[in-house]
N, C-alpha and C positions, 0 to 999 in steps of 0.2 A: 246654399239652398238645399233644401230636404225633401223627398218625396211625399206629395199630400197622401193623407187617406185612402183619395180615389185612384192615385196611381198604384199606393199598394195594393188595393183591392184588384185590378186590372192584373199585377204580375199575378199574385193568388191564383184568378182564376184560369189565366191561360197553365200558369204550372203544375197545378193543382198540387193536393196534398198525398204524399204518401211520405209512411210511418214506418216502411221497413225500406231498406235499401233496391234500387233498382238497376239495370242499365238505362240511360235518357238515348235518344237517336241518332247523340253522334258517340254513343259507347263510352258512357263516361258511368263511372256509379257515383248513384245521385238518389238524394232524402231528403223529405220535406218539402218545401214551395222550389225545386230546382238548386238544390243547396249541393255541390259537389266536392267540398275544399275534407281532406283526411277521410273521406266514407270508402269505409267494406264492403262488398259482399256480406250477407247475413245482419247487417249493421241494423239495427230501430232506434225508433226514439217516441216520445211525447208530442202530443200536439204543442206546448208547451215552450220544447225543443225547438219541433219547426219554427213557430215564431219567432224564439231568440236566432235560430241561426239566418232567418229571413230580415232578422232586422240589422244583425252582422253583414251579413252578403250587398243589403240596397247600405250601408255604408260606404263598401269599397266603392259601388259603382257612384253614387253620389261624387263620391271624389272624385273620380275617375272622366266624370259628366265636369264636372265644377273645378278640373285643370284641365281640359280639353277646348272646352267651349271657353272663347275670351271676347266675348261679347254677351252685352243683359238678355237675357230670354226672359219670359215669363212663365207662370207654375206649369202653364200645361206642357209647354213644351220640354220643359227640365222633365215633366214625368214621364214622358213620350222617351226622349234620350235614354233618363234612366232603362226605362224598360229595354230597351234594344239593347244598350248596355249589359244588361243583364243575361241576358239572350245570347248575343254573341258573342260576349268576351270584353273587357278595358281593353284589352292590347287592338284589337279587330274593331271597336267603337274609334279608339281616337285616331286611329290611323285610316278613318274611312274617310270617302266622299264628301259626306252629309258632313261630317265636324268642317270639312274645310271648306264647303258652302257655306255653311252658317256661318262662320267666323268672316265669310269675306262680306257678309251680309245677304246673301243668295239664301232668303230663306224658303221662296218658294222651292229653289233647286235643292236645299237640304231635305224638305218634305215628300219631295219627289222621289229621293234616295230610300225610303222606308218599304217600297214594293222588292226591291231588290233582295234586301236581306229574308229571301223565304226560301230556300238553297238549302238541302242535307244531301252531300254525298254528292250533289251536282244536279238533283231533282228538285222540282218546285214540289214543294208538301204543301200541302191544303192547309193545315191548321197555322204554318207558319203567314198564310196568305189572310187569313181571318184573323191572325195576332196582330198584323201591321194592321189593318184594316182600323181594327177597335182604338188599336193606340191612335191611329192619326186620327179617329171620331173625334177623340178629346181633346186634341189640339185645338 
């Protein structure tokens, strides 16, 4: 399965775009829609770039969603995963809660698990509580 349009458009915008290299809020240096994999300090690129590396990154998590999950979902939800996936890490998606509600069929209780994942540092952050929000809109 593959991330619609509207799921990409959703990472987009909670990631937003930059073009030179940043620190992200858990201290990672990070470029483009949340892209972190080989970035500098000093590092830029193309809008161009961001897209390729944005469509590199929702690959891995695609897999990542699409060996984890062993049961059918449908689009929204694959884009919902994706996104959290994205956000928190493959290794922190499949090893969560939610992958193993949904797989036992507990998809209400998987849904339920998306408030959680709003944590940097052991704080609730706001934008992380408005990110799960919009994702599980689309469900």
């Amino acid at each position: 399965m593959k991330t619609s349009q509207a799921g990409k458009d959703l990472i987009k915008q909670y990631e937003g775009l930059k073009l030179t290299a940043y620190k992200c809020s858990a201290g990672k240096d990070t470029i483009g829609y949340g892209h972190t994999h080989g970035v500098k300090p000093g590092d830029h690129i193309t809008q161009a770039q961001a897209e390729a590396f944005l469509d590199e990154d929702l690959a891995v998590f695609e897999l990542t969603v699409n060996t984890a999950i062993k049961r059918p979902m449908n689009p929204h939800q694959f884009d919902a995963m994706v996104a959290l996936a994205f956000n928190i890490g493959g290794a922190a998606f499949a090893g969560s809660t939610l992958v193993k509600k949904f797989n036992t069929g507990d998809t209400q209780g998987a849904s339920d698990e998306f408030p959680y994942w709003c944590h940097c540092g052991g704080d609730v952050v706001p934008g992380l509580v408005k990110r799960r929000a919009a994702v599980l809109a689309q469900t």
